[in-house]
C-alpha positions in Angstrom: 0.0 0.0 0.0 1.5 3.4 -1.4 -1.1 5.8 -0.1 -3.0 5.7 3.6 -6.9 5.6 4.3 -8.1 8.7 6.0 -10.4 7.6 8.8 -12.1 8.9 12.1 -12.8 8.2 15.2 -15.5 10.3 17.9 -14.0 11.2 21.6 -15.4 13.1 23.7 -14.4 16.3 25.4 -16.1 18.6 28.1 -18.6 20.5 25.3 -20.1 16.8 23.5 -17.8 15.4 20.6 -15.0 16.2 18.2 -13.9 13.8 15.5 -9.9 12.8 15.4 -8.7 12.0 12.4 -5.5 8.9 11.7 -4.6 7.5 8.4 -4.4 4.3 8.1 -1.8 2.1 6.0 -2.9 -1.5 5.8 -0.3 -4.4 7.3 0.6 -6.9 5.5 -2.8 -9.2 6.8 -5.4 -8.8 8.9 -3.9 -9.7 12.4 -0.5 -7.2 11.8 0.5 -5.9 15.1 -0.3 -1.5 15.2 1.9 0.9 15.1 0.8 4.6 16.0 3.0 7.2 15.0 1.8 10.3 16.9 3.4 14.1 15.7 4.7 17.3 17.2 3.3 20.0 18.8 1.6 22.1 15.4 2.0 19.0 12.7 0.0 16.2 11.6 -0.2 12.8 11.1 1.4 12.8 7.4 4.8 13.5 8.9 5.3 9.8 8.7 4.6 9.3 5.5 8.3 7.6 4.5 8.5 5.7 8.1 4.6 4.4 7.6 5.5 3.1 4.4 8.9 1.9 5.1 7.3 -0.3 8.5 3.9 -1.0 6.5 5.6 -4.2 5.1 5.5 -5.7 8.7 2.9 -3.2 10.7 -0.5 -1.9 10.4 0.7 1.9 10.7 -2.1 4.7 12.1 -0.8 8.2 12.3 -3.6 10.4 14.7 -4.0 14.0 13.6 -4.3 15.0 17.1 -7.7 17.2 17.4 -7.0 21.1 16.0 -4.7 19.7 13.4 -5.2 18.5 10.1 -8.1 16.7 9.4 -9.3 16.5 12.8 -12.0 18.5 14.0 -11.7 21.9 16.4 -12.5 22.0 20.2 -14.9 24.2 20.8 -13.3 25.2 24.5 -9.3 26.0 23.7 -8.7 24.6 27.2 -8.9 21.2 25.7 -5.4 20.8 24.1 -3.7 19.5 26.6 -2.3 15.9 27.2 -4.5 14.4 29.4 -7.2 15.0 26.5 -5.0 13.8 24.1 -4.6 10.4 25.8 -8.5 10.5 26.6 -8.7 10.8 22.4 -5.6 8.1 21.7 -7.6 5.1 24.3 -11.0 6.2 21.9 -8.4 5.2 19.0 -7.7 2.0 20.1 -11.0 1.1 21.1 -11.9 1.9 17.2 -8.4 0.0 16.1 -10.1 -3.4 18.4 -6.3 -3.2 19.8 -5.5 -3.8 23.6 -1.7 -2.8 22.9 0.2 -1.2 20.4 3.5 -0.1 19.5 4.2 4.0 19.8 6.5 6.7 17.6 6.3 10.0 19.3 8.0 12.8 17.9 7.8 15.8 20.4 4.0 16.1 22.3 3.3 12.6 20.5 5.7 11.1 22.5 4.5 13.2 26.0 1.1 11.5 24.8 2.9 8.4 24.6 4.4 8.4 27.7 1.4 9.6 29.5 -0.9 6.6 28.0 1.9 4.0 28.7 2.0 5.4 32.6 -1.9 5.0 33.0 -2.4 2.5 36.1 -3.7 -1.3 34.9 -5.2 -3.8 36.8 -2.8 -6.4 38.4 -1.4 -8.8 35.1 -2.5 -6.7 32.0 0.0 -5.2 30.0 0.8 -1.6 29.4 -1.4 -0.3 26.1 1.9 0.2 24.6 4.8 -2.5 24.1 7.4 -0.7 22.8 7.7 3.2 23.3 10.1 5.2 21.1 10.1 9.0 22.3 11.6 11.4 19.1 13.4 14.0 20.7 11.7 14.5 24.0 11.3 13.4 27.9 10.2 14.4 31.3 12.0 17.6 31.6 11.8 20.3 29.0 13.7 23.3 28.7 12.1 26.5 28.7 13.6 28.4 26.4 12.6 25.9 24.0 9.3 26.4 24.9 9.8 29.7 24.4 11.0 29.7 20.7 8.2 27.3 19.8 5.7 29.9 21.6 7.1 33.1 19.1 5.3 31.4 16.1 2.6 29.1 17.4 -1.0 30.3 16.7 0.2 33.5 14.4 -1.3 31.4 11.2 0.8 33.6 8.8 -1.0 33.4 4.7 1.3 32.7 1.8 1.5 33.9 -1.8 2.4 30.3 -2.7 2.9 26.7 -1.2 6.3 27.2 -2.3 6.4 30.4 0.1 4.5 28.7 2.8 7.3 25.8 2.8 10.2 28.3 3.0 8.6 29.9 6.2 8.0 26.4 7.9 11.8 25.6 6.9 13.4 29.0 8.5 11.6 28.1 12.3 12.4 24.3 11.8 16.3 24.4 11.5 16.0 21.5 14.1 15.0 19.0 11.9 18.3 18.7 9.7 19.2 18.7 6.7 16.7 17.7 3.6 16.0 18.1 0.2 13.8 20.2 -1.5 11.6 17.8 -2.6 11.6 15.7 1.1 11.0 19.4 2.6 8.1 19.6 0.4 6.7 16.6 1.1 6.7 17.5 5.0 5.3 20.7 4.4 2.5 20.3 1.8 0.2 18.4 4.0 0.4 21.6 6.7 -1.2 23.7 4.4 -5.1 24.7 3.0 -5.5 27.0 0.1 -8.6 29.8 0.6 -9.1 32.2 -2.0 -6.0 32.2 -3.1 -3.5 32.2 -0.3 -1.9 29.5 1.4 -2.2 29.0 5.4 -1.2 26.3 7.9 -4.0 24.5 8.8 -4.2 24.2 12.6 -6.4 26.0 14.8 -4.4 28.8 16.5 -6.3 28.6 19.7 -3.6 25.5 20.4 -1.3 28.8 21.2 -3.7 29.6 24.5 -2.9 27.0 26.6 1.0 26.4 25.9 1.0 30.2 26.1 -0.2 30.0 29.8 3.0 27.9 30.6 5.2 29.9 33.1 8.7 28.4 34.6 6.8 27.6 37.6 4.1 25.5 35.5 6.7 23.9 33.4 8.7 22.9 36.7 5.4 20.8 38.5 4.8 19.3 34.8 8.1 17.9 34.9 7.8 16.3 38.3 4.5 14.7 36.9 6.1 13.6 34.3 9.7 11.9 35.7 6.7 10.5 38.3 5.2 8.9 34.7 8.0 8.1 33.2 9.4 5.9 36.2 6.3 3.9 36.4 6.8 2.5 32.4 7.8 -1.4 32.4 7.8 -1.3 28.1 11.2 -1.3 26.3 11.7 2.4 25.7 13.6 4.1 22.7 15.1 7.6 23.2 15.9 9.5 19.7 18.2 12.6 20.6 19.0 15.2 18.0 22.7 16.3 19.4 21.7 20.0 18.9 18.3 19.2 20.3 17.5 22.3 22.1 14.5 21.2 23.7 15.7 17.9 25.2 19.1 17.9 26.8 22.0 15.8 27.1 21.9 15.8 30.8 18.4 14.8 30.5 19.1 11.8 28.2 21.3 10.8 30.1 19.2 10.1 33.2 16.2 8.8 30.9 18.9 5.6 30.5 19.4 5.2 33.9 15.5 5.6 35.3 12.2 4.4 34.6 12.3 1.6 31.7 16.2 2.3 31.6 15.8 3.7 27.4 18.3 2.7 25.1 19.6 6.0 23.7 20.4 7.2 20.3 22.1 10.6 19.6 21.9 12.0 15.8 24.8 14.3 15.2 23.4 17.5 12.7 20.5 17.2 14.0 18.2 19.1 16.6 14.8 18.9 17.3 13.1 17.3 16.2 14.5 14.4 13.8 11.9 13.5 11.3 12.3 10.2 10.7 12.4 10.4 7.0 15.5 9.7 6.1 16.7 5.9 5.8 19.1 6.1 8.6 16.5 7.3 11.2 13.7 4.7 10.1 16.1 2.0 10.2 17.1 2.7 13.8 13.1 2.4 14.7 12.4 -0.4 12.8 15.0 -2.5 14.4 14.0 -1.3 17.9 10.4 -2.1 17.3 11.4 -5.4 15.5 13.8 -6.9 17.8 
């Protein structure tokens, strides 16, 4: 399968329902063990379009646009994009899938939302929902001036001339990802875009901004304790991707992510800073022997 289904699922939110959307690529038979591939902060489920089909060979592949992005529908109350809803809306995924565990590449928030369903208490002798965990460039403690780069740009919703223009913006704020052709570039940035009456704009709602925007150093610092508290409850084999310039996860903070919790096997990318994208043949080989072996 060269091209993925787009499908939906209902959750439910504080205000009634919102539809998610996940494409789908087909395994190679019916009873394929899932793989959900969950993106960054302001992207969309296409990101994975070379690891989906690189893994669909041997996985049943689902890549979430988590609600306000892409395809997926638009909370009503702003207040709703935040993790805990987003691991409300990935458990209404799985229920649709018929899956009680699935493998889990998160690049950025997908792999906060990753950690966060992984953590989620089970009765005595069932597994964790997810069997193997790769987190892309992220973990328990995040620093803040990251945040705050990612902040100047999030929710402004800039229009374009052209898609070519609109890709050249996304590339200038996303030095982190590395190198890449034109033509890969393009391939990662056409699916972020909608064309209305003319001009070219990201499609995501902007009102994602409100929420992250409310995140002070104080915030950030009682998130982080929640999340090392998450992180050292996981019993799944856990992959940790580092971009060696990453600026939002540190090298310090790898570090410990090896030596707590599921004990993560660690892989640095040199040129590389956040977040990798996993398109290039290097990268999806390193998950696809993680998650095969």
């Amino acid at each position: 399968m060269t091209e993925p289904r787009l499908k939906f699922v209902n959750c439910l939110d504080s205000t009634g329902l919102h539809r998610m959307a996940y494409w789908e690529w087909a395994g190679p038979h019916v009873d394929a063990p899932v793989l959900v591939c969950v993106h960054g902060l302001s992207r969309q489920g296409r990101d994975f379009d070379a690891l989906a089909r690189a893994l669909s060979a041997r996985w049943r592949v689902v890549c979430p646009d988590v609600v306000g992005r892409g395809h997926s529908d638009w909370l009503r109350q702003p207040a709703g994009y935040q993790i805990p809803s987003y691991i409300a809306d990935m458990v209404a995924l799985m229920a649709r899938l018929d899956v009680a565990q699935v493998d889990w590449v998160g690049t950025s928030m997908g792999g906060l939302i990753g950690l966060g369903l992984a953590a989620l208490p089970r009765p005595e002798g069932v597994p964790s929902l997810i069997r193997r965990l790769v987190l892309n460039d992220v973990g328990p403690a995040i620093r803040y001036d990251a945040l705050e780069r990612i902040g100047s740009y999030l929710g402004k919703a800039p229009r374009f001339a052209s898609l070519a223009d609109g890709a050249a913006y996304l590339r200038s704020i996303s030095e982190g990802f590395g190198p890449h052709t034109d033509e890969e570039w393009l391939a990662l940035s056409t699916p972020l875009f909608r064309e209305e009456g003319g001009q070219w704009r990201l499609h995501y709602d902007p009102a994602i901004a409100l929420p992250f925007a409310a995140v002070t150093p104080a915030v950030a610092a009682a998130g982080e304790a929640a999340l090392w508290s998450a992180y050292d409850a996981l019993r799944c084999p856990t992959l940790l991707i580092r971009g060696a310039d990453s600026d939002l996860l540190s090298a310090e903070t790898a570090r410990l992510m090896t030596q707590r919790g599921p004990g993560a096997r660690l892989v640095e990318l040199p040129g590389v800073g956040h977040a990798p994208t996993l398109v290039h043949d290097d990268q999806i080989a390193i998950v696809r022997d993680f998650l095969g072996s």
